[in-house]
C-alpha positions as CSV (number, residue, x, y, z in Angstrom):
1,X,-9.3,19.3,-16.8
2,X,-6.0,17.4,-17.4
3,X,-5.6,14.3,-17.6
4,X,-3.2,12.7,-14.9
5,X,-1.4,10.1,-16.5
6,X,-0.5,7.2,-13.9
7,X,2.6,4.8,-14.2
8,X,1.5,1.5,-15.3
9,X,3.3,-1.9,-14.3
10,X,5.3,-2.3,-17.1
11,X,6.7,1.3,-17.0
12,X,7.7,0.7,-13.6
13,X,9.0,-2.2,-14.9
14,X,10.9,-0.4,-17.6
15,X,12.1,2.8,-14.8
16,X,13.9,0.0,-12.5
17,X,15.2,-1.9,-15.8
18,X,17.0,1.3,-17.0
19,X,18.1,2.8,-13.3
20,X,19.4,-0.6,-12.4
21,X,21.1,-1.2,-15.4
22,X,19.1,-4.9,-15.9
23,X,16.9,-6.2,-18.8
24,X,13.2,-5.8,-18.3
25,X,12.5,-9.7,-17.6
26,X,15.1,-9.5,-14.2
27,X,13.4,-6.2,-13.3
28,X,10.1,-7.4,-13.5
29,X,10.7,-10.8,-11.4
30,X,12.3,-8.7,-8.9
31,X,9.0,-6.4,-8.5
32,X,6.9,-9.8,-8.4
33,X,9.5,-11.7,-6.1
34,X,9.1,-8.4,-3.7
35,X,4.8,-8.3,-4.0
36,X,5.3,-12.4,-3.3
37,X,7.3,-11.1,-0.4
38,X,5.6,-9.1,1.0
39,X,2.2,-10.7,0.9
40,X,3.9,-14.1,2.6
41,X,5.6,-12.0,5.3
42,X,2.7,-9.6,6.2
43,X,0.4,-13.3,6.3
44,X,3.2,-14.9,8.8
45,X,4.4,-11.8,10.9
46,X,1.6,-9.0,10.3
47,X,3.9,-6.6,9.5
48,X,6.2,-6.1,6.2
49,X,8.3,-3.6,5.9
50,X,9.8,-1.3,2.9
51,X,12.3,0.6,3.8
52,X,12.0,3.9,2.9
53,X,8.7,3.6,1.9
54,X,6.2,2.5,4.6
55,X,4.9,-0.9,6.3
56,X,2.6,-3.1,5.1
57,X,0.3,-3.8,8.7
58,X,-2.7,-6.6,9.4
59,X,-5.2,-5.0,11.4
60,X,-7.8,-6.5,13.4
61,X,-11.5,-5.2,13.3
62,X,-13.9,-5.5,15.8
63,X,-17.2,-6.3,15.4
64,X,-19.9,-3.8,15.2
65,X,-23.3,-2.5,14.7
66,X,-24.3,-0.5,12.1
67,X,-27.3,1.1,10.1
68,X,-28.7,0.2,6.5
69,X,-28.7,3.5,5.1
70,X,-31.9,2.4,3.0
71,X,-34.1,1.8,6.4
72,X,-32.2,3.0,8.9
73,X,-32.5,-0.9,10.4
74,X,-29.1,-1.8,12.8
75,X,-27.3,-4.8,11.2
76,X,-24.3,-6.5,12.8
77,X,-21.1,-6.1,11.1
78,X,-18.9,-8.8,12.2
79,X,-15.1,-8.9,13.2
80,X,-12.7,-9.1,9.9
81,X,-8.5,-8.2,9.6
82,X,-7.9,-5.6,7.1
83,X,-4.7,-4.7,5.9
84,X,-3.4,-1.6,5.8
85,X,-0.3,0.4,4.5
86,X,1.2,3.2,6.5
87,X,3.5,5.3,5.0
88,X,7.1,6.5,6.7
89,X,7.1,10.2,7.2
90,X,10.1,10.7,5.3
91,X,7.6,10.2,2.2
92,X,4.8,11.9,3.8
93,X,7.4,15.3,3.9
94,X,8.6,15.0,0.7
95,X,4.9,14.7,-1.0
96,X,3.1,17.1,1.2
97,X,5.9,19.2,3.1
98,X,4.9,20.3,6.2
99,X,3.4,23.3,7.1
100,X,6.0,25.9,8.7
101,X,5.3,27.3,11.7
102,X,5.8,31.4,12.6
């Protein structure tokens, strides 16, 4: 099998530094300032958005009943908000094109 080698933080970091044309240390406050950003706004609004990208989106759960898979026994599961991230389908497309249909 090979390996898949995923992009760490400070070669993200490094990317935006070089394609930007800043030193590391301004690229990597902007990729905090924008994590700090989003988290705040998604908190206040329930919704971020990055354009481009996708949304950032507080969900609400409701509660519900489900089984211990050990005994089979029904618990309650109570209510909770999730968060979620939804990608826009201009990223979806150019990932995964769509299928074409004949």
């Amino acid at each position: 099998m090979v390996e898949v080698k995923k992009m760490t933080q400070t070669a993200i970091v490094r990317e935006l530094a070089e394609t930007t044309g800043v030193n590391n240390k301004v690229s990597k406050h902007y990729l905090e300032s924008l994590a700090d950003l989003a988290v705040r706004e998604t908190k206040k609004n329930g919704v971020f958005i990055v354009p481009g990208i996708g949304r950032l989106v507080r969900a609400e759960r409701k509660a519900r009943v489900g089984r211990n898979p050990a005994t089979g026994e029904a618990i309650k599961i109570p209510a909770k908000k999730v968060v979620k991230f939804r990608l826009a389908k201009s990223v979806k497309d150019a990932i995964v094109p769509p299928k074409v249909k004949k």
